[in-house]
Backbone as CSV, one residue per row, in Angstrom:
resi,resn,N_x,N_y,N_z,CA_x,CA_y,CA_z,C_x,C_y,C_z
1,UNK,-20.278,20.383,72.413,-20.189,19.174,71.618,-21.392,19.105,70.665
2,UNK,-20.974,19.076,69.581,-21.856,18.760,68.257,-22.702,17.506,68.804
3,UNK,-24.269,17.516,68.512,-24.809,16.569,68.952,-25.485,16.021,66.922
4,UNK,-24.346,14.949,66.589,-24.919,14.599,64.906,-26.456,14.585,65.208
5,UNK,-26.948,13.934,65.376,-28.652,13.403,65.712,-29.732,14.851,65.452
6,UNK,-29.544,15.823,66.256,-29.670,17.199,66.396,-29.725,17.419,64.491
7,UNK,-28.188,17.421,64.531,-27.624,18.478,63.531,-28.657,17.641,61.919
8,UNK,-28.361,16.259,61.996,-29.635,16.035,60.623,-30.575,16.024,60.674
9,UNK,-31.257,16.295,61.669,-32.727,16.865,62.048,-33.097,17.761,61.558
10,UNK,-32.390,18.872,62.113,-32.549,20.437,61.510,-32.097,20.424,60.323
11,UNK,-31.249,19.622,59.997,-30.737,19.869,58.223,-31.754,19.125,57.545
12,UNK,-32.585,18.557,57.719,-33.703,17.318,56.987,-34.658,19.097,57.158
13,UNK,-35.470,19.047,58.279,-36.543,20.326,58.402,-35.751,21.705,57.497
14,UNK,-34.862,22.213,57.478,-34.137,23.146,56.366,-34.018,22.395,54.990
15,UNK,-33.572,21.505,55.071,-33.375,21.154,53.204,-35.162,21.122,52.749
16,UNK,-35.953,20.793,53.369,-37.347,20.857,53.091,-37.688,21.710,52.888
17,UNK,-37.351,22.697,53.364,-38.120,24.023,53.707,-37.071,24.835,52.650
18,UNK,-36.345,24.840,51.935,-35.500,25.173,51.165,-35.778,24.788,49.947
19,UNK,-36.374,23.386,49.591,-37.098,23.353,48.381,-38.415,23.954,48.435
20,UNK,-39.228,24.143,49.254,-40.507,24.693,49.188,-40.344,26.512,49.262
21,UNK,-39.154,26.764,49.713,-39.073,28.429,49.756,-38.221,28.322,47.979
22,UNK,-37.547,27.685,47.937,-36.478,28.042,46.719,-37.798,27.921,45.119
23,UNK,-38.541,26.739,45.565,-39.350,26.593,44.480,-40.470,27.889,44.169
24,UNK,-41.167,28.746,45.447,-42.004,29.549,45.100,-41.323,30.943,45.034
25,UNK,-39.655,31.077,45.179,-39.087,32.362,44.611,-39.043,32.379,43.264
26,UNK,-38.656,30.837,43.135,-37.837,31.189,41.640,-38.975,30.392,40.992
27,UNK,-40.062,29.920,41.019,-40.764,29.022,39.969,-42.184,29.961,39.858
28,UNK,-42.186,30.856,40.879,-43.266,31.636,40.817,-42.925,33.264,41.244
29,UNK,-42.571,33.504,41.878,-42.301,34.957,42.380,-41.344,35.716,41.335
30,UNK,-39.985,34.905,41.309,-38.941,35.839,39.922,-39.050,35.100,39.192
31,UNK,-40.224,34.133,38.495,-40.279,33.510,37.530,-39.743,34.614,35.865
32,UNK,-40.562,35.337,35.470,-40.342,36.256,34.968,-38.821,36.901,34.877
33,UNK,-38.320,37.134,36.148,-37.216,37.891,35.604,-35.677,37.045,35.962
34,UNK,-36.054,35.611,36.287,-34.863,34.298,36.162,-34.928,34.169,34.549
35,UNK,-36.196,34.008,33.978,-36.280,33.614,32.685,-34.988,34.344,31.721
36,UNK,-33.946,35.007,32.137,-32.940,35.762,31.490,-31.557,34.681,31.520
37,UNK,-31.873,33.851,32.664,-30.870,32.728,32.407,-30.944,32.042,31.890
38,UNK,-32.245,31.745,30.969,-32.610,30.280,29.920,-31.207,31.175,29.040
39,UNK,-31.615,32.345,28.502,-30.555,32.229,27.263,-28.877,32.159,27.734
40,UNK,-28.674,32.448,29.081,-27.247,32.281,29.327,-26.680,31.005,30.045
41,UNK,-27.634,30.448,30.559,-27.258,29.107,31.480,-27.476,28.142,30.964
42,UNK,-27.509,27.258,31.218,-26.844,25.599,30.752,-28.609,25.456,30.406
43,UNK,-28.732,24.630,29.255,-29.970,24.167,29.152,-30.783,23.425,30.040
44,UNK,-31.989,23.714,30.642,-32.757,22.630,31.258,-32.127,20.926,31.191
45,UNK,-32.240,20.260,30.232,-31.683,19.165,30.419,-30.707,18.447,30.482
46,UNK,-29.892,19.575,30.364,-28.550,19.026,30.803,-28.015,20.169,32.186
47,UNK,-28.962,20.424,33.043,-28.963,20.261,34.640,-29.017,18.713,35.557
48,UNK,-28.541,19.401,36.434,-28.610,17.602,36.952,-29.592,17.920,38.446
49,UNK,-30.575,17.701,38.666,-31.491,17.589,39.390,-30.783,17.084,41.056
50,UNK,-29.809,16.125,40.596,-29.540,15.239,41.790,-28.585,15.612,42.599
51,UNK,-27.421,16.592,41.510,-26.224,17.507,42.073,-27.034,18.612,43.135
52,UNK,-28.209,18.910,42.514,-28.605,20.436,42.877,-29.077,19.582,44.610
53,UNK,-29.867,18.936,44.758,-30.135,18.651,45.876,-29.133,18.324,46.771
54,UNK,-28.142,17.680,46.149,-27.041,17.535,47.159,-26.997,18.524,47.536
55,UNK,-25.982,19.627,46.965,-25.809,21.033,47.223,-26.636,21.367,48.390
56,UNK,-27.936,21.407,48.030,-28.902,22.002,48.962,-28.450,21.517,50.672
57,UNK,-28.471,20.033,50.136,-28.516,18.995,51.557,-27.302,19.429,51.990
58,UNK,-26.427,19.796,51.769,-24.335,20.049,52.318,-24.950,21.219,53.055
59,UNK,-25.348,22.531,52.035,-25.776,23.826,52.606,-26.371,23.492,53.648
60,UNK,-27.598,22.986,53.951,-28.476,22.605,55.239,-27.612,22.388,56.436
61,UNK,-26.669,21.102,56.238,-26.008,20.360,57.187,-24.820,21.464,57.441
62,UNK,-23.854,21.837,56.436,-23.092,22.968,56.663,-23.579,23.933,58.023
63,UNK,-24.788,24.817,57.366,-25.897,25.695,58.255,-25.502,25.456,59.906
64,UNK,-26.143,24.211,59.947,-26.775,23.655,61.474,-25.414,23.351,62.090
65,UNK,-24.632,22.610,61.447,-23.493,22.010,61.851,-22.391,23.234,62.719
66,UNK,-22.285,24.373,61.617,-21.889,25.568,62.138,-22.682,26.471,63.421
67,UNK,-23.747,26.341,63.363,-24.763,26.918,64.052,-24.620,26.133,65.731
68,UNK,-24.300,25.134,65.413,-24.395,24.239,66.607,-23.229,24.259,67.258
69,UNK,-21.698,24.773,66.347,-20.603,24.986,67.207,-20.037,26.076,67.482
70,UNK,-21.017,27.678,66.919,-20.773,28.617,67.425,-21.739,29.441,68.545
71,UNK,-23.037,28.496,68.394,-24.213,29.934,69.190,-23.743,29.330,70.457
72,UNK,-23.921,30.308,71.385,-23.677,29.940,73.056,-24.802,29.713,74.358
73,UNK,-26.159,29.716,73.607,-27.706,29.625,73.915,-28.220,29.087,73.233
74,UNK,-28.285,28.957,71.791,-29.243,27.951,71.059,-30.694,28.476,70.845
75,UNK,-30.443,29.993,71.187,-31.805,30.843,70.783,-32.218,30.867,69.536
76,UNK,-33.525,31.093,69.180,-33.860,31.462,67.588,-33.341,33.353,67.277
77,UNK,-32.865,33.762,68.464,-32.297,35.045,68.253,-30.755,34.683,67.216
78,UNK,-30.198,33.694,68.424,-28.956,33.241,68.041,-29.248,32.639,66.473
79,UNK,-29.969,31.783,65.865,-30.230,31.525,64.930,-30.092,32.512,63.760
80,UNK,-31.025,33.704,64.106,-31.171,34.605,63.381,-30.050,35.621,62.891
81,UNK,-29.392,35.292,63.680,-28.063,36.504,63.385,-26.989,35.070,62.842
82,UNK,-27.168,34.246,62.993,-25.852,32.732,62.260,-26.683,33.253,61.037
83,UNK,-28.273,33.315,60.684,-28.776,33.071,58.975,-28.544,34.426,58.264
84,UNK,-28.317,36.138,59.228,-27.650,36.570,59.008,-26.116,36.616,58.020
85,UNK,-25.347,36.275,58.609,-24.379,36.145,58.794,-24.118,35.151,57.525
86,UNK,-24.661,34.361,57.783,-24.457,33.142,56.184,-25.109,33.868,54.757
87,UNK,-26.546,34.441,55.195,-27.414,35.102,54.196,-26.450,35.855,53.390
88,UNK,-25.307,37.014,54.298,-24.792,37.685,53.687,-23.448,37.062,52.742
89,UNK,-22.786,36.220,53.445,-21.775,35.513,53.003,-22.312,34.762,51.613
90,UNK,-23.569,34.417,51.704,-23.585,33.675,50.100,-23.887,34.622,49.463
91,UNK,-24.873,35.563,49.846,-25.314,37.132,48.821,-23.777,37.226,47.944
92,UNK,-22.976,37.812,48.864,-21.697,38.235,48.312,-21.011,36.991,47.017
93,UNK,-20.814,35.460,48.073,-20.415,34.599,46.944,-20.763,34.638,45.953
94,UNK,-21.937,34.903,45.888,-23.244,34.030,44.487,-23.734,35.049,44.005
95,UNK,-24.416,35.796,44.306,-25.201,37.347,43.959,-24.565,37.897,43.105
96,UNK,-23.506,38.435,44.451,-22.926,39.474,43.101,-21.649,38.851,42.401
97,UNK,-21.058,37.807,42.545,-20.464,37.279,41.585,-21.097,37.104,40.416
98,UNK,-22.058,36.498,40.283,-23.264,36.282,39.007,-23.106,37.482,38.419
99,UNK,-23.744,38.623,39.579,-23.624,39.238,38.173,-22.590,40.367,37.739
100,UNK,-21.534,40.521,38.540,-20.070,40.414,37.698,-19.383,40.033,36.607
101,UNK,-20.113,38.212,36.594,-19.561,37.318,35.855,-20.775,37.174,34.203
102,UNK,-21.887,37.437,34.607,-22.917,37.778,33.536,-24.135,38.444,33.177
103,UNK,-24.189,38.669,32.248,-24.838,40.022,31.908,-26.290,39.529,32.490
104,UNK,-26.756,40.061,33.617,-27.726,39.478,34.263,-27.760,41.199,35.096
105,UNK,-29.375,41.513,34.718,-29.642,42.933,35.404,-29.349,43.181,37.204
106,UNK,-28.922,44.132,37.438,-28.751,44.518,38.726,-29.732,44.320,40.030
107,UNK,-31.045,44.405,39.404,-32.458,44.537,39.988,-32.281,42.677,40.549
108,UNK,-32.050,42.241,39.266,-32.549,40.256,39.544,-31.455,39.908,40.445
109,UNK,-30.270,40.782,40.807,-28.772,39.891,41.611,-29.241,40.914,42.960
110,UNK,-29.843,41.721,42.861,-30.179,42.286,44.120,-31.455,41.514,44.682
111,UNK,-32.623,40.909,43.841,-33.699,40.293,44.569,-33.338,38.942,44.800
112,UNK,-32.331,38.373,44.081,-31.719,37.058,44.713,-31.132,37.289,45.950
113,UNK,-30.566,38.366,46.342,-29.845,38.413,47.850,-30.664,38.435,48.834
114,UNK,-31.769,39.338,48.494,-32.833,39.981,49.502,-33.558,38.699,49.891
115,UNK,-33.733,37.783,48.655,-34.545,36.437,48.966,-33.750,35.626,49.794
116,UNK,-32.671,35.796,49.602,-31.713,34.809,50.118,-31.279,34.772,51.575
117,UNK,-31.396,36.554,51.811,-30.974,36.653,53.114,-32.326,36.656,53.836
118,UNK,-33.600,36.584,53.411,-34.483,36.083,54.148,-34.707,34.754,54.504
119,UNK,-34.258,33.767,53.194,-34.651,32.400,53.728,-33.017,31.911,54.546
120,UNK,-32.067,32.559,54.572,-30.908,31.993,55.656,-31.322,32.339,56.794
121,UNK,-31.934,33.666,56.891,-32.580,34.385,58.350,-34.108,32.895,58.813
122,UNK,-34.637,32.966,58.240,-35.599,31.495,58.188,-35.155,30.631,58.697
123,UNK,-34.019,30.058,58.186,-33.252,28.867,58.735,-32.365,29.155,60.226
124,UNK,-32.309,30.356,59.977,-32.208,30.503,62.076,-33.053,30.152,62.895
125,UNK,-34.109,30.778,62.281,-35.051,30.416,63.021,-35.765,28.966,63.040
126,UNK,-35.250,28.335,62.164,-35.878,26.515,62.300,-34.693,26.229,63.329
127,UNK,-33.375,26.322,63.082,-32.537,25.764,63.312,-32.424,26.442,65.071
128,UNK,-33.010,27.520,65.403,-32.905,27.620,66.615,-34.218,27.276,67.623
129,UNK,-35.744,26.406,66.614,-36.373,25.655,67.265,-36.217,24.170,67.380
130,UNK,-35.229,23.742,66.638,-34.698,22.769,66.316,-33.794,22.030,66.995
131,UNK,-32.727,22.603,67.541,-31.827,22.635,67.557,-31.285,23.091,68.644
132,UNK,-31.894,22.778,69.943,-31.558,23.538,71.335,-30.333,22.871,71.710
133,UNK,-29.392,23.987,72.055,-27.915,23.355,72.859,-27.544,23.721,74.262
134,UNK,-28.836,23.479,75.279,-29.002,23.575,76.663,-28.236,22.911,77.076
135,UNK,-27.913,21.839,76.376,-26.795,20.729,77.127,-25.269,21.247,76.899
136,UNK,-25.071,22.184,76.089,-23.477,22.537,75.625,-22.589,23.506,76.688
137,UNK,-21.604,22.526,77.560,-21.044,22.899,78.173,-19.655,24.222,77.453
């Protein structure tokens, strides 16, 4: 049994930790080689700041919510193989759709995955200190 209480806990500690990992990939680390989407993506100000966090916050709660009705221990092992498992599933969605869909170098849709499947692997591991399901019959 899904325990809600649990599950926005760990999604509050992940959506946090998701702006502070998402901000020093992309605002400092691939600063440089994101800068290829100013000329193809939607202008800075007509982004919507408030959509993007939602997003974030669904992803979080999504995460845990799933996490909480498949692991069978509630280990940060178990964690690690759910952020696995998601890491790769969005790589594929988002990664390489992007850059399928636009002329965006191979190198930048491959270091978005690699980043990506580290900070989903991350979120196992919050979500499996987080998030113990000792009680799940």
């Amino acid at each position: 049994m899904v325990n809600n209480k649990r599950v926005f806990r760990s999604a509050l500690v992940i959506f946090l930790f998701a702006l502070l990992w998402n901000g020093v990939v992309h605002l400092v680390l691939l600063r440089d080689a994101d800068a290829i989407l100013d000329t193809i993506g939607r202008p800075s100000n007509e982004r919507s700041l408030v959509l993007s966090l939602v997003v974030t916050a669904l992803i979080a709660i999504l995460f845990v919510w799933s996490y909480a009705r498949t692991v069978k221990y509630g280990t940060v092992r178990e964690g690690v193989k759910h952020g696995l498992f998601f890491g790769i599933l969005a790589g594929v969605l988002v990664d390489l759709n992007q850059y399928i869909l636009y002329p965006i170098p191979a190198l930048l849709a491959l270091e978005w995955f690699v980043f990506g499947l580290i900070e989903f692997c991350l979120y196992g591991v919050i979500v499996g200190k987080f998030y113990p399901v000792d009680d799940k019959k």
